[in-house]
C-alpha positions as a Markdown table, in Angstrom:
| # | Residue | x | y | z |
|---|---|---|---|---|
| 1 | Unk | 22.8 | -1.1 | -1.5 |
| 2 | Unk | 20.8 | 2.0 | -0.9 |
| 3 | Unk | 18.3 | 1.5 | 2.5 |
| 4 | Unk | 17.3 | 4.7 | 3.4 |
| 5 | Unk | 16.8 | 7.6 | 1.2 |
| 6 | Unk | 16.2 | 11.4 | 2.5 |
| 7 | Unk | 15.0 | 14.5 | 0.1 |
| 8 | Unk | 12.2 | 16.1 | -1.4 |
| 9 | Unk | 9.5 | 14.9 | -3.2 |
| 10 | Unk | 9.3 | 15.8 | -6.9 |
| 11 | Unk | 6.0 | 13.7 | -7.7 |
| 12 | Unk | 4.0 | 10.9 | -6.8 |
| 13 | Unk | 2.6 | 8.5 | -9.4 |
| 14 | Unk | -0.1 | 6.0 | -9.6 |
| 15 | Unk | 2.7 | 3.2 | -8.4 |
| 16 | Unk | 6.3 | 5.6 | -7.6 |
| 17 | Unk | 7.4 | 8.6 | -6.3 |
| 18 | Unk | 10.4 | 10.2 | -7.5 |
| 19 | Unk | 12.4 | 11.8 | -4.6 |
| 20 | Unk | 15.2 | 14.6 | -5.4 |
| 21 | Unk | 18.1 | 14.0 | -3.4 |
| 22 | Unk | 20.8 | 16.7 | -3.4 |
| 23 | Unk | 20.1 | 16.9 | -7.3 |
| 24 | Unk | 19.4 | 13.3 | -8.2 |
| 25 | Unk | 16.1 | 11.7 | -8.8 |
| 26 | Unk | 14.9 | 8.5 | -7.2 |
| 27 | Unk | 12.2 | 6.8 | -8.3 |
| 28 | Unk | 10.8 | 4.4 | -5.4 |
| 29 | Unk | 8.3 | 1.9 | -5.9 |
| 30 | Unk | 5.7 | 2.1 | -3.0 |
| 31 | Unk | 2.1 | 1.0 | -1.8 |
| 32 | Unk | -0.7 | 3.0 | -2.2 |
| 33 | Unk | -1.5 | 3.3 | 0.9 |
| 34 | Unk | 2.0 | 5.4 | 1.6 |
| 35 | Unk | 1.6 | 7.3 | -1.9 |
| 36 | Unk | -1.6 | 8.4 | -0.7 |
| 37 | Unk | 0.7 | 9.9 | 2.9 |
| 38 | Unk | 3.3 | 11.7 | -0.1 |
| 39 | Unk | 2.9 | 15.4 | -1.4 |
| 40 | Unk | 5.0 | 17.1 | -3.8 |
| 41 | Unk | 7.4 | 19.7 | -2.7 |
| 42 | Unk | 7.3 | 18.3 | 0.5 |
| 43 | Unk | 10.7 | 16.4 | 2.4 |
| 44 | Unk | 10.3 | 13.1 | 3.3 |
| 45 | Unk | 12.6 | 9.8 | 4.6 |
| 46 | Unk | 11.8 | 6.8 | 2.5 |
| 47 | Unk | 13.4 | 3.1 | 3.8 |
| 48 | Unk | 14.5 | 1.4 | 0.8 |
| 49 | Unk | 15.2 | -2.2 | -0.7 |
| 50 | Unk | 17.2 | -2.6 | -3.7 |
| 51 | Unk | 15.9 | -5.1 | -6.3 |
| 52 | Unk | 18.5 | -6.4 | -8.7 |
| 53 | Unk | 16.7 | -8.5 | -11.0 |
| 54 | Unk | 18.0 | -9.3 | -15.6 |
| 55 | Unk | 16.1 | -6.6 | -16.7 |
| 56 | Unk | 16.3 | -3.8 | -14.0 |
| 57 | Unk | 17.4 | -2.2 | -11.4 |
| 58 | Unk | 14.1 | -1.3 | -8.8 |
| 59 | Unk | 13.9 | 0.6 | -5.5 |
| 60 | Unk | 10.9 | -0.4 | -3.4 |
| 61 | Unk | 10.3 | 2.0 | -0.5 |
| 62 | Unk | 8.3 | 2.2 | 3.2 |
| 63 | Unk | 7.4 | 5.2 | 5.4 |
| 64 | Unk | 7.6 | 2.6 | 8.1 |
| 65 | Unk | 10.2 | 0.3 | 9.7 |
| 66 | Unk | 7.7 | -2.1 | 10.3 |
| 67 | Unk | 6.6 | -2.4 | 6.5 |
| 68 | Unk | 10.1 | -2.9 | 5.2 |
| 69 | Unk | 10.2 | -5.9 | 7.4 |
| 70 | Unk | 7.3 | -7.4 | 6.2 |
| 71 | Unk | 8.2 | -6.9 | 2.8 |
| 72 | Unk | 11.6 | -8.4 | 3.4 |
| 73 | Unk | 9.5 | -11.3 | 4.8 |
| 74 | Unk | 7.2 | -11.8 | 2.2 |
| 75 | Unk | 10.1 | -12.0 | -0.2 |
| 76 | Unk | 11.6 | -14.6 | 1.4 |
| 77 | Unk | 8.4 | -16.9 | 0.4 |
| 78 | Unk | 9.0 | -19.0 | -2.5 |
| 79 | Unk | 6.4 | -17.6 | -5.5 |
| 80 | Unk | 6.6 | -14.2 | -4.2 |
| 81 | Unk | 8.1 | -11.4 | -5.7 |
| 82 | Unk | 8.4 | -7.9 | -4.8 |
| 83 | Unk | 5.6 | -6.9 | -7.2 |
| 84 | Unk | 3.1 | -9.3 | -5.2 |
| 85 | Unk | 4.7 | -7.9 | -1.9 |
| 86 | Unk | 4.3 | -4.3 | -2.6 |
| 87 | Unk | 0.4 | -5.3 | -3.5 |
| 88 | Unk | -0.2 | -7.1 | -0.2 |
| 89 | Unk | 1.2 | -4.0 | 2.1 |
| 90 | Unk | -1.4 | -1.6 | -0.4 |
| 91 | Unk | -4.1 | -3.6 | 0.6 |
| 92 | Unk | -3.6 | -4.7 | 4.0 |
| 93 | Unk | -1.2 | -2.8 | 6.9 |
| 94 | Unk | 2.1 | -5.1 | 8.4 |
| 95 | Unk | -0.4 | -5.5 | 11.7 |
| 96 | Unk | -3.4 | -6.9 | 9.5 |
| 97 | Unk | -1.2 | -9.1 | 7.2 |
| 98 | Unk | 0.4 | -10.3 | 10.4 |
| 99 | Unk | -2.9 | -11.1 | 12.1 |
| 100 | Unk | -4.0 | -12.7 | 8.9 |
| 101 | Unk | -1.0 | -15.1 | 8.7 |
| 102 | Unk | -1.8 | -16.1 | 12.8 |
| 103 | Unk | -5.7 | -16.3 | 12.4 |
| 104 | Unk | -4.6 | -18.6 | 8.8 |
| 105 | Unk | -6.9 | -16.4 | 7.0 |
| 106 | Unk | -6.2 | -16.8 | 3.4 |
| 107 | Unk | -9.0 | -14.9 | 2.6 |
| 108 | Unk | -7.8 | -11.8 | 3.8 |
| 109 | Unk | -4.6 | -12.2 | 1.8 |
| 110 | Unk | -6.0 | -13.2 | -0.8 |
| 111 | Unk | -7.6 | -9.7 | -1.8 |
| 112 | Unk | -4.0 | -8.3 | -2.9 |
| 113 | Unk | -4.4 | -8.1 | -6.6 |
| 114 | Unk | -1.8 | -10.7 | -7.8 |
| 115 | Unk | -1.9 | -13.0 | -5.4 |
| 116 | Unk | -4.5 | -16.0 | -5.6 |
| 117 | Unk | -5.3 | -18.5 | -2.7 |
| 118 | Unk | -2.8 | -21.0 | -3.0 |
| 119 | Unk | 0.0 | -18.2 | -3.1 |
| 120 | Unk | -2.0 | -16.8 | 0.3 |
| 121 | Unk | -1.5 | -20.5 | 1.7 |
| 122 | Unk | 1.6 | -20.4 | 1.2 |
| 123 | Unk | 2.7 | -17.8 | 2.3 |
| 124 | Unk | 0.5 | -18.9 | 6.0 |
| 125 | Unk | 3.0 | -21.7 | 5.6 |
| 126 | Unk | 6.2 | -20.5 | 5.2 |
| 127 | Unk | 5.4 | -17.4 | 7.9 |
| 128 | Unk | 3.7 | -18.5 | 10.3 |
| 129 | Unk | 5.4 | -18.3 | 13.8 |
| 130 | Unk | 8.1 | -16.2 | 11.9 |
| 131 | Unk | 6.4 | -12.9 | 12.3 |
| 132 | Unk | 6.7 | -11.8 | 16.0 |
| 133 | Unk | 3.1 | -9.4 | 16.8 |
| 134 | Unk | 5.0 | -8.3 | 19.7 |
| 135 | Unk | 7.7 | -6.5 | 17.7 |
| 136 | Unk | 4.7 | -5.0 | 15.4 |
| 137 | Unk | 2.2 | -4.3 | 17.9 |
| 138 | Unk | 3.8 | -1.6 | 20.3 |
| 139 | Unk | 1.8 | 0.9 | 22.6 |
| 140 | Unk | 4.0 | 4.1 | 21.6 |
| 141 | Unk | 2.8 | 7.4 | 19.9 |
| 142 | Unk | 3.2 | 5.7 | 16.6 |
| 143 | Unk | 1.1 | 2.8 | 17.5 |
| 144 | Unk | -1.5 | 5.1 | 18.8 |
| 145 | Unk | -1.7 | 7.6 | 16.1 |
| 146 | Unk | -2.2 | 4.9 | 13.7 |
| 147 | Unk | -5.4 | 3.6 | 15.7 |
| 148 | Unk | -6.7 | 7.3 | 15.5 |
| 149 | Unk | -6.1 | 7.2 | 11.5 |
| 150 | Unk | -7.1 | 3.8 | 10.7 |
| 151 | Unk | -6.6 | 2.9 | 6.8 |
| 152 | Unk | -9.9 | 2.6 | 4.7 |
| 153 | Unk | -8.8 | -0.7 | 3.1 |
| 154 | Unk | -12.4 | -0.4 | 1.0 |
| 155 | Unk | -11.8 | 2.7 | 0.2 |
| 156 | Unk | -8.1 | 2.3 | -0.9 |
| 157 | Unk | -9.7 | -0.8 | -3.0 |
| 158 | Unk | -11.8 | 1.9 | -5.1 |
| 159 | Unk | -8.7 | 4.5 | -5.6 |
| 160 | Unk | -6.9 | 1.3 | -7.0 |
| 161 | Unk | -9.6 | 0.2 | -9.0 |
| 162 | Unk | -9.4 | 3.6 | -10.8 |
| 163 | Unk | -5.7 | 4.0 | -11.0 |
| 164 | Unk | -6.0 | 1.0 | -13.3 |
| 165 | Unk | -8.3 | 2.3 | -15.4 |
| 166 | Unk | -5.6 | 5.4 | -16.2 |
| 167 | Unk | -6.4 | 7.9 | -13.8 |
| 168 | Unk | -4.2 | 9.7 | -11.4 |
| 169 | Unk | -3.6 | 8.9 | -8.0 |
| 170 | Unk | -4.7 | 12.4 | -6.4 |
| 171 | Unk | -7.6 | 13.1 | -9.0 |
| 172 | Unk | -9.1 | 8.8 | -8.1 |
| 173 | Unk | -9.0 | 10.3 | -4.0 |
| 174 | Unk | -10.4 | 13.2 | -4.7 |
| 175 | Unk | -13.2 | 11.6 | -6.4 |
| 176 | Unk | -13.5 | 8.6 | -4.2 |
| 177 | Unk | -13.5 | 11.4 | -0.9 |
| 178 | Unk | -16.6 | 13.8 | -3.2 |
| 179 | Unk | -18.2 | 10.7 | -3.9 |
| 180 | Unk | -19.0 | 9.1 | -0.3 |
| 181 | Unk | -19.5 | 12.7 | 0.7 |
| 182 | Unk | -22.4 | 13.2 | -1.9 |
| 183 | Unk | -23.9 | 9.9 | -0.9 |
| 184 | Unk | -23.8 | 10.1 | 2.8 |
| 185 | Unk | -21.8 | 6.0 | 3.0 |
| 186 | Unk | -20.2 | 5.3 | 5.5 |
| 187 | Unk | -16.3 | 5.0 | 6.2 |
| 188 | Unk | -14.6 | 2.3 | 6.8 |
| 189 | Unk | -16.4 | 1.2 | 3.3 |
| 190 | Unk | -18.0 | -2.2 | 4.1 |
| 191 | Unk | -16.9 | -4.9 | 1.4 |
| 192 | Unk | -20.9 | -4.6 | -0.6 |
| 193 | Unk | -20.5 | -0.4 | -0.6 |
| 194 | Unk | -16.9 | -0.5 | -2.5 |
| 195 | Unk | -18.7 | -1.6 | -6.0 |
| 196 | Unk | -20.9 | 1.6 | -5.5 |
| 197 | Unk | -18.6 | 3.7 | -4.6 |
| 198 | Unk | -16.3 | 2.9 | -7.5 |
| 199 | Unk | -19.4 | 3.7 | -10.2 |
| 200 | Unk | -20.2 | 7.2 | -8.1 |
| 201 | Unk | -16.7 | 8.2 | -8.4 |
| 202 | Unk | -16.6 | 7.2 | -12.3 |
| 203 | Unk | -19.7 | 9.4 | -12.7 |
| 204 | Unk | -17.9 | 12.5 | -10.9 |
| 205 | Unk | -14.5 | 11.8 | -13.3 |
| 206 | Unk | -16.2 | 11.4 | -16.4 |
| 207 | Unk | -18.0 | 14.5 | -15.4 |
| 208 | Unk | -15.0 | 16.3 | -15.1 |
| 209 | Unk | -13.2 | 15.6 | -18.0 |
């Protein structure tokens, strides 16, 4: 089983990266919210779980510890796959996802794309008590930087909203970045701005082409 990998990045994609390690390419299934922390050229360490399924072979991958034990979690859930996995840690970090399975907010989890209510319940079920805040939730460096850097989940919404309609991952930030810039909104996107912000960013792409 591979669990780790260490290289250079070759390219990032709308849903993969492909790392180059010592000559071989790996292409790693990730969130978008760690796609968006990627660069090409640049080296990175990527923690890995192997996914041996009939049809394929897949590598999922986390920047952080902490993620790769929330997927493995969510896994363990009966219903959920990696595929629905890898969408809840794009739209919600391992601290909110854990919160959201204490507080029993289906709601919350219930905004991954793939994953309806009664998949959110159940996963509430089957994790709650299992998932340890304490272990998450640790006042290091790590901890603090990510409260400096907090993730836009509005804004990560909108990027997602235009990978699916065929664009690339860098170009949709780009736009989405221009396009809250040009209309003075404020960040973190509240849930009524992300519709808005999807359409101004359209406009700037289409404008582009």
């Amino acid at each position: 089983m591979i669990g780790m990998l260490t290289g250079r990045v070759e390219s990032v994609e709308s849903d993969s990266v492909l790392i180059d390690v010592g000559g071989v390419g790996y292409e790693v299934r990730m969130s978008t919210s760690d796609l968006g922390r990627l660069h090409a050229g640049e080296d990175t360490r990527v923690y890995t779980y192997m996914n041996i399924s009939q049809d394929a072979v897949t590598l999922h991958g986390f920047l952080d510890r902490d993620a790769k034990k929330t997927f493995l979690q969510l896994i363990k859930v009966s219903g959920i796959g990696p595929k629905v996995a890898q969408s809840l840690l794009s739209t919600l970090t391992p601290i909110q996802l854990a919160h959201a399975i204490a507080d029993n907010d289906a709601t919350a989890l219930a905004k991954a794309p793939g994953l309806g209510k009664k998949g959110a319940q159940k996963i509430i079920l089957e994790l709650k008590g299992s998932i340890d805040l304490g272990q998450i939730e640790q006042p290091d460096a790590k901890a603090q930087t990510t409260a400096k850097q907090p993730i836009d989940a509005g804004m990560e919404q909108v990027v997602e909203g235009l990978i699916s309609l065929g664009w690339r991952q860098q170009d949709a930030q780009q736009a989405v970045k221009e396009a809250i810039a040009e209309n003075d909104i404020n960040t973190p996107l509240a849930a009524e701005d992300v519709p808005r912000v999807l359409r101004f960013a359209l406009a700037l792409m289409d404008r582009g082409r």
